[in-house]
N, C-alpha and C positions, 0 to 999 in steps of 0.2 A: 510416039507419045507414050510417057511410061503416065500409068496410073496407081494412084497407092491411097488404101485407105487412113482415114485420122486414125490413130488407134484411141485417140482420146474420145470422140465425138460419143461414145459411148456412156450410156448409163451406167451407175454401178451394179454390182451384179450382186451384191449382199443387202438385203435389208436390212432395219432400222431393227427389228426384232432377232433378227438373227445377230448382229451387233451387241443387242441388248442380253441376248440370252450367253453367250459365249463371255462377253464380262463377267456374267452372275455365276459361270463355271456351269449353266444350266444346261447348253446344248449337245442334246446328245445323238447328234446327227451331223457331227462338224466336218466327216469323210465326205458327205454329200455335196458340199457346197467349198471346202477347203480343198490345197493343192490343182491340180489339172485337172480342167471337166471341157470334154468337149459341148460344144454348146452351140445355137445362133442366136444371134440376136440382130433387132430391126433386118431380118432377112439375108442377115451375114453368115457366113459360118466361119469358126475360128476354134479358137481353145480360151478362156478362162482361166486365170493361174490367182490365186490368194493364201498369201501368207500371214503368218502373226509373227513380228519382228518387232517390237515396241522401243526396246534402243537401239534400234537404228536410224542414221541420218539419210539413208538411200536405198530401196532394193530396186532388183532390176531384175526380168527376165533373159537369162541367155543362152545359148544353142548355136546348131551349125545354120539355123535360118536369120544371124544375125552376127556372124563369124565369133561369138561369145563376148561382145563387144558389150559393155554394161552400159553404154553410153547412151544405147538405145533402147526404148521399148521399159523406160523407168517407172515404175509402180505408182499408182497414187495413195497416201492413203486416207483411213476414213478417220478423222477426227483422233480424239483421243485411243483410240481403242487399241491402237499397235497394228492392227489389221492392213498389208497393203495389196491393189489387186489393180488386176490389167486384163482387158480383152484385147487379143492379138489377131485381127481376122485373116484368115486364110490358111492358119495353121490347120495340123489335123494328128489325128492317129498313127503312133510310133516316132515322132520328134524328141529327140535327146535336149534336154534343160537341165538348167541349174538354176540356181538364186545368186545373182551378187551382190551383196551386203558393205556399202560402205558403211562402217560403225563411227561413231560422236569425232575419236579421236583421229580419223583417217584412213583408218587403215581398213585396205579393198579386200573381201575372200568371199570364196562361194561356197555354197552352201546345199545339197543333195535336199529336194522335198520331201517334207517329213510326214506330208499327208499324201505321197505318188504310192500311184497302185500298178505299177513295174517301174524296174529298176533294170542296169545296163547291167550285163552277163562277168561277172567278175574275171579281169582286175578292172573292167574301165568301171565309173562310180556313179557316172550320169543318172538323172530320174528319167523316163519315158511315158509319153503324152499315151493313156490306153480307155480307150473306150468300152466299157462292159456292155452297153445297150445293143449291140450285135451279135452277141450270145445268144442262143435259143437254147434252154433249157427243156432235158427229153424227158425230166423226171417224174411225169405228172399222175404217174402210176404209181410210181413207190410213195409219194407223197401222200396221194388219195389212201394208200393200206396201209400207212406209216402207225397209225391209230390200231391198229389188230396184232403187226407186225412188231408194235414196238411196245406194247402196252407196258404199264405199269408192274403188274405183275408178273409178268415174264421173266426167266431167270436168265442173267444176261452171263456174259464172256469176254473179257474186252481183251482186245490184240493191241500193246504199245508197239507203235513204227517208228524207225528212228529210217525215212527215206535216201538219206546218205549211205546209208552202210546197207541197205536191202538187197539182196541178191546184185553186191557189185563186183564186176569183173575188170581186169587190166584199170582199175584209178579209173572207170567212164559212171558215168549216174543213168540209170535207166528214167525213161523222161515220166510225165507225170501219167499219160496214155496208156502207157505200155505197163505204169506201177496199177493204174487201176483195175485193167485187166486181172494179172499176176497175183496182187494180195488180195481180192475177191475170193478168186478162185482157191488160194492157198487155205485163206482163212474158212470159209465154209467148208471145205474139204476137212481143215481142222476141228468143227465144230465153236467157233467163237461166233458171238452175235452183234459186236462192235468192234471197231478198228479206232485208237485213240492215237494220232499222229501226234511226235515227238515236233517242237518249234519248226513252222515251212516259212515264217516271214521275214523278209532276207537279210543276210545275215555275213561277214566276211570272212571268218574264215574258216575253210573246208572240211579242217581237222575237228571242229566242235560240236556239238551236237543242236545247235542251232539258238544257244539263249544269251548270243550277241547282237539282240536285234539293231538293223540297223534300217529298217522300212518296216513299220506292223501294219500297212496296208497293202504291203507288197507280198504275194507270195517269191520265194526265190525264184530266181530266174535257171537256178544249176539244171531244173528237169523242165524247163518249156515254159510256156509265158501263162499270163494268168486264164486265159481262154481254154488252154491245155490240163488246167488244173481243173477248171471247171468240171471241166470232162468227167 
């Protein structure tokens, strides 16, 4: 006996205010609730996906949990608002998606989430389902001195990083870990008091210094995922 849940039976997962405020251009928390959010709901667990597509006649979620088949797992959406969104139960953390967008006149293509917070390791262009809420954050020290340490009037030093080009060797990228370590240490040894990162949100291609974004909710994937950045 196979069992499979409705993916429809599901409430929507956007309110009427957040509907509202996202019209008025007001919402400024749309990272929270837009793109891939793991989530449960009625005691399900799955992933949550919501786009803004307003000319389109169709979007769809697809992936290798649906052989990227558009045909399934089609969006609904909410009234006028362009907004279309789908709980998919059973999904989870690190699933590769796209959008497929049939537009007025026919024509099918997909389309990379523009609110995913990781993206597939270039050349593949996939977005990936990433949950932050499993992060623990260690910083609860430097935070606490952040007010003495970082005061106003203290005279600052700021170190621009360009993380592609930082101490690389044979064409490899030192991952984001091993960069935090390294330019800490470098920099304080230097006497600088801030570290001002050149564009980390991903970006395609290699040779640039990162202000082709093409995910601003993604850091690149070139030096480790976004857990690693955290770091």
């Amino acid at each position: 006996v196979w069992e499979q849940e409705d993916v429809y039976r599901f409430a929507p997962m956007l309110g009427d205010m957040d509907l509202h405020l996202i019209g008025e251009g007001n919402h400024y928390e749309k990272y929270r609730i837009m793109g891939a959010h793991v989530r449960t709901l009625d005691g399900v667990d799955g992933v949550g996906f919501a786009v803004w597509a307003p000319a389109a006649d169709r979007v769809s979620v697809v992936g290798n949990f649906n052989h990227w088949d558009g045909r399934e797992h089609q969006m609904r959406v909410r009234g006028s608002s362009g907004i279309w969104e789908i709980f998919i139960p059973e999904l989870c953390e690190g699933e590769t998606y796209k959008f497929e967008i049939r537009a007025k006149n026919g024509d099918v293509f997909e389309k990379t989430d523009p609110y995913a917070q990781q993206m597939e390791l270039r050349p593949a262009t996939a977005s990936v389902v990433h949950n932050p809420k499993h992060y623990t954050w260690k910083d609860a020290d430097w935070v606490k001195n952040r007010p003495v340490t970082q005061a106003l009037d203290k005279p600052m030093s700021i170190y621009e990083l360009h993380l592609g080009s930082w101490r690389r060797e044979n064409d490899t990228y030192i991952n984001y870990k091993d960069l935090a370590h390294q330019v800490v240490e470098y920099c304080t040894w230097m006497g600088y008091t801030h570290i001002e990162l050149m564009p980390i949100t991903e970006y395609p291609y290699d040779g640039s210094w990162g202000y082709q974004t093409v995910g601003y909710f993604a850091p690149t994937s070139r030096f480790g995922s976004p857990d690693e950045f955290r770091y």
